[in-house]
N, C-alpha and C positions, 0 to 999 in steps of 0.2 A: 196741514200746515198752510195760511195762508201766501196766497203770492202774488201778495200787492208788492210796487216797485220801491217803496218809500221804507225803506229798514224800522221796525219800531224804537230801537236802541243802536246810534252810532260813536262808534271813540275812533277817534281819531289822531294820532300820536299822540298819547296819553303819558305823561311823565307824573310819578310821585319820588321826590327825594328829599330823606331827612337829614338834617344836618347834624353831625354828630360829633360830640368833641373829643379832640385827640392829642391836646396839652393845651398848655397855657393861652387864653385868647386866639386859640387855635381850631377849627372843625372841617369836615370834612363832609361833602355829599354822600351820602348812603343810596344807593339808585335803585329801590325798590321795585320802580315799575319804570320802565326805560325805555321807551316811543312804541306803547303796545296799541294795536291799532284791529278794530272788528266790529261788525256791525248782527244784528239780531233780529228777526223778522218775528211779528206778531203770531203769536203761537207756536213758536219754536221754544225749545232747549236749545243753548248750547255748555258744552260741558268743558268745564276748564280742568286741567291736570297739571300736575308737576310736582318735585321733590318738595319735602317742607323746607319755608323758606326762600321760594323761588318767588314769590309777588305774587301769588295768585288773591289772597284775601284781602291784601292792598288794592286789588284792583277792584273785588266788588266794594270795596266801601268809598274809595275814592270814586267810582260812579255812583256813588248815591250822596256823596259830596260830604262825608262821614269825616273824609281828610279832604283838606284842599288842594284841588287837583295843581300840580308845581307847571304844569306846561300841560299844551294839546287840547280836545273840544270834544266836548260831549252833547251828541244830538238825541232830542228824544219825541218821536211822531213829528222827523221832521223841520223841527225849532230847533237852534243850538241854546242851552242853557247856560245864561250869562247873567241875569242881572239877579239880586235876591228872591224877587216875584216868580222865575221860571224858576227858580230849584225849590223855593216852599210848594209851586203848586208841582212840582214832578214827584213831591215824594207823597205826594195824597194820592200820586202812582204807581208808586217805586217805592218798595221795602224789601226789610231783608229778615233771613230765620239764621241764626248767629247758631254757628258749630257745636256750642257748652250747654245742654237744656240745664246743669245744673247753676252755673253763674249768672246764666242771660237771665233769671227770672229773678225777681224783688221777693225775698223770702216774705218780706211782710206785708205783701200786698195778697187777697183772696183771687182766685182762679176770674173769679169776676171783674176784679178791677183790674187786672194784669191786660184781661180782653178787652175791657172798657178802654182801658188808658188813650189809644189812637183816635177813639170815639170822642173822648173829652177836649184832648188836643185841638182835633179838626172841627169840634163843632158840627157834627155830622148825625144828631138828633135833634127828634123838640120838643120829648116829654122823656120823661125817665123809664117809663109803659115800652117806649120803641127803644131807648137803649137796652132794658133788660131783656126785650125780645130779638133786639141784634144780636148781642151776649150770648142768648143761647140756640140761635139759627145759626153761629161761628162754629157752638163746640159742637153741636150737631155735624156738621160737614167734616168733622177732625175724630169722629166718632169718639165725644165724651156725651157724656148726659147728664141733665140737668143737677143732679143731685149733688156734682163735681162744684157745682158754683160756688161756694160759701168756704171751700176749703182753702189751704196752705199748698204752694209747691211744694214742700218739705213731704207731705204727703204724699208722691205722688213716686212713680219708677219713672228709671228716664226716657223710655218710650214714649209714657204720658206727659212727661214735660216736655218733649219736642212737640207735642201735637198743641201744647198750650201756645206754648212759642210759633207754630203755622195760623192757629185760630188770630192770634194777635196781629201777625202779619196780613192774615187775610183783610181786617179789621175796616180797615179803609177802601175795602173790593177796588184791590190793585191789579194795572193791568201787566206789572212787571215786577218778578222776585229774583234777589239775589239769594241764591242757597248756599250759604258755605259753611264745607261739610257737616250737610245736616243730620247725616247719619252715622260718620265717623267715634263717639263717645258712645254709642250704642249697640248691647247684642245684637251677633248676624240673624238671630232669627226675627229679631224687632224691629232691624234694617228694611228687610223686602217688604213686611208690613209699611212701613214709612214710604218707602219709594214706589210702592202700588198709590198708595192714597195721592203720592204728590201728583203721580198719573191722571189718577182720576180728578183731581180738582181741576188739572190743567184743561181736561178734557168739559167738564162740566161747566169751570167759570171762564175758559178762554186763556188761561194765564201764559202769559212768557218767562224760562226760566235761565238765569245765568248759575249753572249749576259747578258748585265751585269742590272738587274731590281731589285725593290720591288714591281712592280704588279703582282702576281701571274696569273692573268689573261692574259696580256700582254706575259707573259714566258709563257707561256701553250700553247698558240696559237701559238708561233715560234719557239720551241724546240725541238730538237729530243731527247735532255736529259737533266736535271736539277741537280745542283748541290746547294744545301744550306749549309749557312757559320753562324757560332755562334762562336762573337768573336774572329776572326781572324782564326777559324777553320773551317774545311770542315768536319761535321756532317750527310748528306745524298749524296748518289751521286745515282740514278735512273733512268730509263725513265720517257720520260714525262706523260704518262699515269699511269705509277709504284707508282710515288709518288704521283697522284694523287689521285685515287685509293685504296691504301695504305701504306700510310707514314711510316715507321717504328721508328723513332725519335720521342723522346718525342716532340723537337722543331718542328721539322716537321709538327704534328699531329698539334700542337699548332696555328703556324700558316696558315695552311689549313684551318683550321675549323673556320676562319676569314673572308674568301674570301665572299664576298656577291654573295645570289644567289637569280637569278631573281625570282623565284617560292615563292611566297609568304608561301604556303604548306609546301616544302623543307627546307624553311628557318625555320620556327617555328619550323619542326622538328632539324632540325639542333641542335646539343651541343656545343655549345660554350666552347672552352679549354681556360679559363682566366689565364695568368699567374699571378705569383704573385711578387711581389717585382721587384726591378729597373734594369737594365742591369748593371754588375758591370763595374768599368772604365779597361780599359787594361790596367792600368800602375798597377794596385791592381788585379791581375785578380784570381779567385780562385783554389784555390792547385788542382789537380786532373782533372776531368772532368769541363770546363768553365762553363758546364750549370747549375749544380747541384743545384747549390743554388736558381735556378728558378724549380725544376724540379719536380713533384711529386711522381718518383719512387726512387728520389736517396736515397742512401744506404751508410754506409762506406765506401765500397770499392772505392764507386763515387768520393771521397776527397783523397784516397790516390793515385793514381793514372789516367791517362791520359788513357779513353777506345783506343786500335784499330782499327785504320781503314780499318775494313774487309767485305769482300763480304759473306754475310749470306745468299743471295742467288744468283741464276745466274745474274750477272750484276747487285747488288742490292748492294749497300756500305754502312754501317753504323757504327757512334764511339759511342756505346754504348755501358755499361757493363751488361745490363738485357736487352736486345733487344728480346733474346727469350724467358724469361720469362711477359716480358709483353705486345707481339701481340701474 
């Protein structure tokens, strides 16, 4: 992992909210992503978590400006990207491998033009010779081969159409991917095939990854750092061994202590942190801390106000208001 000082990827109170309507010439903000804030260093992972629905996939697309971002700045190598010019040229940096290998691909496009497409885009050949020889130098690194060219997704299992969908991403040799969840639609045994390879590309091209899941098990194996989001907030930010380890969020703890483990011993001892009650909607979301109302320490002060998000210890981030009263 490099450790130059300058983050390759910075947000910085990042807001997305959509307006929703709720009667007559009437709507209402939806607060998808609610001042989440983190930065990504050139050849890192960092692995994002949370319940479905909590903003995680809003968040990678709104950094790659997929939605526009409603508040907050997004830095990339350094430059904040503002004007049209800085985000067409950040995404000839910046892509992303979309959760669905069966929707994300053009059924009637050939394995070749699917990979082609970002090539045609950017204008990033100068003969047809060097496109069909990018084409297939992509599916090579995604282990397909050549003979794969000429075919239809519809062809394909969805192990091989996620790897079509990383070759496409690769396409424009970017130097930052948004992963979300790439491996989530897919058999567990086709899973760790997927997330070796994502390894080794990272390892081979340099790549940086915002790796977006709810298997805790999946982010632990490919992170260098973990970030968990509760309702549209960013709640833990840690290494990946830190919050494993020890979570400091009540949500954290909660959903750690979920993760099945294979020791039958382990697990019986294991505690189960049950939460209680339902996720509330983001359009109603609760005054102060979002969690509280699931929470077992919360307090007053939990409802009248919104915890900080502070480093309690070195590289250790948490938005809670009893954080050191209750580890």
């Amino acid at each position: 992992m490099s450790e130059s000082r300058t983050p390759l990827i910075e947000v910085k109170d990042l807001k997305e909210y959509f307006h929703i309507n709720v009667g007559m010439f009437r709507s209402k903000p939806l607060k998808a992503v609610d001042g989440v804030s983190f930065s990504i260093k050139k050849g890192e992972t960092l692995g994002l978590v949370g319940e479905s629905g909590c903003g995680k996939t809003t968040v990678g697309r709104t950094l790659l400006h997929l939605y526009k971002p409603t508040a907050g700045e997004i830095w990339y190598g350094g430059k904040r990207l503002q004007s049209k010019e800085d985000i067409t040229a950040f995404r000839k940096k910046a892509t992303m491998v979309f959760q669905d290998p069966y929707s994300s691909l053009n059924p009637r496009m050939t394995v070749s033009d699917i990979i082609g497409e970002p090539l045609d885009i950017h204008k990033l050949y100068s003969s047809k010779q060097e496109r069909t020889d990018r084409i297939l130098e992509l599916m090579g690194h995604v282990g397909l081969n050549s003979e794969h060219a000429s075919r239809y997704s519809h062809e394909f299992s969805g192990g091989q159409r996620q790897r079509i969908g990383i070759a496409r991403a690769l396409a424009v040799n970017p130097d930052f991917i948004v992963c979300d969840e790439p491996v989530s639609a897919l058999d567990v045994s086709i899973q760790a095939q997927v997330i070796n390879m994502f390894d080794e590309l990272q390892e081979k091209l340099g790549l940086t990854y915002l790796f977006i899941a709810h298997d805790l098990l999946v982010v632990r194996h490919i992170s260098d750092r973990i970030a968990v989001m509760y309702l549209g907030k960013m709640v833990e930010l840690a290494d990946a061994a830190e919050i494993y380890d020890r979570p400091l969020h009540p949500y954290s703890q909660s959903l750690l202590s979920a993760v099945p483990v294979p020791d039958p011993k382990v697990a019986r001892a294991n505690q189960r942190i049950v939460l209680t009650g339902d996720i509330p909607s983001p359009l109603n979301a609760p005054s102060g801390c979002p969690f509280r109302t699931r929470c077992r320490y919360a307090a007053e002060q939990c409802a009248q106000s919104m915890p900080p998000f502070e480093e309690v210890e070195k590289g250790h981030f948490v938005a809670c208001h009893r954080v050191r009263e209750v580890n």
